[in-house]
N, C-alpha and C positions, 0 to 999 in steps of 0.2 A: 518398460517405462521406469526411468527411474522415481523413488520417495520424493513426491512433493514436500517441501519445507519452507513455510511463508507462515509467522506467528498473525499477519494481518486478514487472511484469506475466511472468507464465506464458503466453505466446500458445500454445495450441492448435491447430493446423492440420487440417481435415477438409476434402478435396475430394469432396462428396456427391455420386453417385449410388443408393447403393442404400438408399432412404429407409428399407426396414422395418426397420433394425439400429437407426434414431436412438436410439431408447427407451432400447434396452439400454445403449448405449454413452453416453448422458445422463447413466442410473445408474451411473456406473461415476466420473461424473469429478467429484472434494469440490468441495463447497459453501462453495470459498477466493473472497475478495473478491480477491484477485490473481491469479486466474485471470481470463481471455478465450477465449472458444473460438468458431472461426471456420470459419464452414458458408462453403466456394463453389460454388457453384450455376451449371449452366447457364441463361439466361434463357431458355431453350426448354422449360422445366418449370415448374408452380408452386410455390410455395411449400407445402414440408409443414405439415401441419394438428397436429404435433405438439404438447400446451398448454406446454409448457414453453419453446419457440420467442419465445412473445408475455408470458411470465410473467416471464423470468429473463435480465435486464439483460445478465450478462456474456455471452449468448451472441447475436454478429453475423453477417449473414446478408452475403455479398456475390454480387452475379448477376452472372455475365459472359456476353459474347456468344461462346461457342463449345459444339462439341459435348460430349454428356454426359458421355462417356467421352474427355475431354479433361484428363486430370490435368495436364501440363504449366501451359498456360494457368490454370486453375485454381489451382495452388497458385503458382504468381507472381504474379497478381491480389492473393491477399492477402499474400506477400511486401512489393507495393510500398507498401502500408498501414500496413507495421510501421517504428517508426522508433526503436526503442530495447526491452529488455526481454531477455526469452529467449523461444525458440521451442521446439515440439516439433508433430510431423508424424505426425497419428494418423489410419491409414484407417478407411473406413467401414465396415471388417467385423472390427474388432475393437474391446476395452475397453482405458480407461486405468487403468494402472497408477499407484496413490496414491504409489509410492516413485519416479517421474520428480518428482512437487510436492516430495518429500521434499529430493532432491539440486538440482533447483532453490534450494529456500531455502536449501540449506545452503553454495551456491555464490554465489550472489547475493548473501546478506550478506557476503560478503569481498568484493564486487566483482569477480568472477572474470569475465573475459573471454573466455571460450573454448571448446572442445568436451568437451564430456562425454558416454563412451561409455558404455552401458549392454551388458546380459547382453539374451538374448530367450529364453525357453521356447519348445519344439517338444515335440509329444505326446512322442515317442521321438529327439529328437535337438534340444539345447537347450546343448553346447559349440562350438558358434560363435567362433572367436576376433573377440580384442579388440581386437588388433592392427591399428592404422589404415595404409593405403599411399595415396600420392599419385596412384599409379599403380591406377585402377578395374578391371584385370584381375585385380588381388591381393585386393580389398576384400572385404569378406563381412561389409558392416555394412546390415542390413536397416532402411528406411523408419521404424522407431518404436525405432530402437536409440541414438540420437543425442537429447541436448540440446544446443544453442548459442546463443552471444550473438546478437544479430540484427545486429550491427556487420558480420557476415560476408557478410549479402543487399544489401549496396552493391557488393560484388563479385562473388557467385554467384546465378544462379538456376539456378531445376528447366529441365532441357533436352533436346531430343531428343537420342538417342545412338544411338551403333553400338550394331548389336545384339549383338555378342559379350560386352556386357557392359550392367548394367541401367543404368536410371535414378538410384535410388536410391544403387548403389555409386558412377556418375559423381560425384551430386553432391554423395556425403559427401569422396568422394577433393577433390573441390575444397575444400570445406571446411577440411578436415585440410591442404592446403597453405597457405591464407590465413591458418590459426592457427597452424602449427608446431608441432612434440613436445612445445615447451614450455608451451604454454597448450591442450594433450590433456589431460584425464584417463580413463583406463581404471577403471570403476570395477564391481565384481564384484556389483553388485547388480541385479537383472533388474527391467526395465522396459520390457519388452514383452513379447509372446505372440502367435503367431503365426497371423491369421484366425482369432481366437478364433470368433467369431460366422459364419462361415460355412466348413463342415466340406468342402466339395467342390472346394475350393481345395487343391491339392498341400501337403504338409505337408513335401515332400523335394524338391530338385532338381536334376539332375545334370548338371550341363556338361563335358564335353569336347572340347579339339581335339585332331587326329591330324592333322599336316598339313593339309591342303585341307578335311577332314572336320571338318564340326562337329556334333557327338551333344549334343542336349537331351532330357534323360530327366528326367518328372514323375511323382513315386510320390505319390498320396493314400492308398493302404491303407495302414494303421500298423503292422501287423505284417513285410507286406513290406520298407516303409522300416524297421525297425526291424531284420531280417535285413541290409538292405545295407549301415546305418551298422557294425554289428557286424565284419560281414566285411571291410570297409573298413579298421576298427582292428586286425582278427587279422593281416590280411596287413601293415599297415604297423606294426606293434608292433616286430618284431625290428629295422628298419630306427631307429625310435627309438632303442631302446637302445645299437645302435651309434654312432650321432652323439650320444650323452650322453658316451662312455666319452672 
């Protein structure tokens, strides 16, 4: 396939494995001629039989040779595709959100070059700050919370990382150094959700180190999680207050 190059384009990023969400998440993304949404596939699968795959022009299939659950590979295959536009990095178990197209356009027509943060929903716990760090120990910008120029994938791709900290926070913290604070914007409008379409995926997650010790704790019940975001804010509230005063 040859290099896409359209300075107008919405690129869509979906690194497919788990085909039975396609559907949903098909219906989920407008019927904009500057959108492009881009399936990568392991060549060790066939192609889904979904009719809107072979009906509707904007959306490109690309096969690469590795394994299925190989998101790195995967989402750099279509990386080195894109060669101008904006991008947005949508998994396969959740919907797009119509207000990423929204700030898209509204960014794009001034010619804005740079990163644009978005808000994400979580059942009971969806203040997330917005606050970008260069430094991916500090980050807490989740995989569909980000729009950017694609100027930025001549210098970063998705990569493996240490594990005390994810993928997605590495390769936004890269990001956010390639653009500077001043071509960031933080913007209070949510545009993501988090595993909409697939509920058995942790909705909370909790890291900790102590020293030597590193505690990974993952809550899917929602009421649990929603007890320990609570108690979380009871005990660090008075601490707020005093570093306001």
């Amino acid at each position: 396939m040859n290099p896409i190059d359209s300075c107008s384009l919405l690129h869509i990023i979906t690194p497919l494995y788990r085909f039975e969400y396609l559907d949903a998440i098909y219906a989920s993304i407008p019927a904009y001629v500057d959108i492009t949404w881009h399936l990568s596939i392991s060549n060790r699968r066939n192609l889904p039989e979904n009719q809107f795959i072979s009906n509707d022009k904007r959306v490109k299939i690309h096969y690469l040779d590795c394994e299925d659950d190989d998101l790195v590979h995967k989402r750099n295959g279509v990386f080195e595709k894109i060669r101008s536009g904006y991008f947005y990095l949508l998994d396969d178990d959740t919907i797009f959100f119509e207000e990423v197209y929204h700030l898209y356009k509204k960014y794009s027509l001034i010619q804005f070059k740079g990163l644009i943060l978005g808000r994400q929903y979580r059942p009971f716990y969806d203040a997330r700050p917005l606050r970008p760090y260069g430094n991916p120990l500090f980050n807490n910008i989740d995989t569909g919370m980000a729009i950017a120029h694609c100027s930025v994938l001549k210098a970063v791709s998705w990569e493996w990382c240490e594990s005390k900290y994810s993928r997605d926070c590495y390769f936004w913290s890269k990001c956010y150094e390639y653009f500077g604070e001043k071509l960031t914007i933080n913007s209070k409008q949510y545009i993501s959700i988090y595993n909409k379409l697939n509920p058995t995926r942790p909705s909370l997650v909790i890291k900790k180190e102590a020293g030597f010790i590193r505690i990974d704790i993952k809550i899917s019940h929602q009421l649990l999680g929603k007890m320990v975001v609570i108690l979380f804010l009871i005990r660090n509230f008075p601490r707020r207050v005093l570093n306001m005063k």
